[in-house]
N, C-alpha and C positions, 0 to 999 in steps of 0.2 A: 401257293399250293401247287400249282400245275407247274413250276419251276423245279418244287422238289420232283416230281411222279417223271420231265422231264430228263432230268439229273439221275435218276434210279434207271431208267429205260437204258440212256447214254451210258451208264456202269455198268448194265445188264451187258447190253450189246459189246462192248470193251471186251468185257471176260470171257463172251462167247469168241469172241475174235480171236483173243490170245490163247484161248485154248486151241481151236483151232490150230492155229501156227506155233504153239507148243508140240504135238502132233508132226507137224512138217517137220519142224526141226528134228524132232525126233529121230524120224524116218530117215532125213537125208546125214544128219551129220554123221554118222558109221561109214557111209560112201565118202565124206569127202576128208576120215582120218585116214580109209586106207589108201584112198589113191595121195596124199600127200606121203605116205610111209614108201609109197612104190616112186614116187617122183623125187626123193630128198637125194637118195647117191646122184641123178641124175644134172639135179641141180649143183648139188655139190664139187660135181667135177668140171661143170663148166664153169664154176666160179673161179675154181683153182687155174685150169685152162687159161681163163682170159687175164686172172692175175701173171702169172707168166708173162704173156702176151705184154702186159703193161710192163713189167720189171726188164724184160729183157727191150723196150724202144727204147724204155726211159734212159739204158744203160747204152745203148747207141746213141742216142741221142744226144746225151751229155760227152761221150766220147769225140765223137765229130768235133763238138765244141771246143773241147779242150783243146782237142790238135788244129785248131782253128781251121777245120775244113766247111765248116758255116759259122757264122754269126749268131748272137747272142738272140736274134730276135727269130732268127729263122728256126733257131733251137725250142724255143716257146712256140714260135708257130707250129711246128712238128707234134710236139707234146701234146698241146691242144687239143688237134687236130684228129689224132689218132687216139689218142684216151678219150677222148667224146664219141669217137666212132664206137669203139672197143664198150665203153659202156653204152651206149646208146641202146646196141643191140640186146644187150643183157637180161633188159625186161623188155619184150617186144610189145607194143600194143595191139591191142584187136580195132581190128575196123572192119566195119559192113557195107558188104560189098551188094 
């Protein structure tokens, strides 16, 4: 018996919670469609940006190689190197300072 009255309490409190934070969400997700509507060209051009960025080493890169002004592995190394950079930055992390 005191398992069920347990059990009813723990549901009780549940719903209060989620309403609760039904409420919040409420509140905040209008703020976080429009600043996503005001950040998308923003995003969007730098995707385009660093896509370039990539098309045009990759296109040096392999060029060098072919005129055999480096090597097969120094051409990998390059690529690597610079497309890991190039997207590394792309999503920057947060860290606390």
């Amino acid at each position: 018996m005191t398992d069920e009255k347990d059990q009813e309490m723990e549901e009780e409190d549940l719903e209060e919670g989620m309403s609760d934070l039904k409420e919040l969400i409420e509140k905040v997700a209008p703020h976080f469609i429009e600043y996503h509507k005001i950040r998308a060209p923003l995003i969007r051009r730098q995707q385009i940006f660093n896509f370039v960025i990539v098309i045009s080493i990759i296109l040096a890169v392999v060029g060098l190689a072919y005129f055999k002004i480096i090597d097969g592995s120094a051409a990998t190394g390059l690529i690597g190197a610079i497309i890991g950079y190039v997207f590394g930055s792309l999503y920057p992390t947060n860290v606390n300072r």
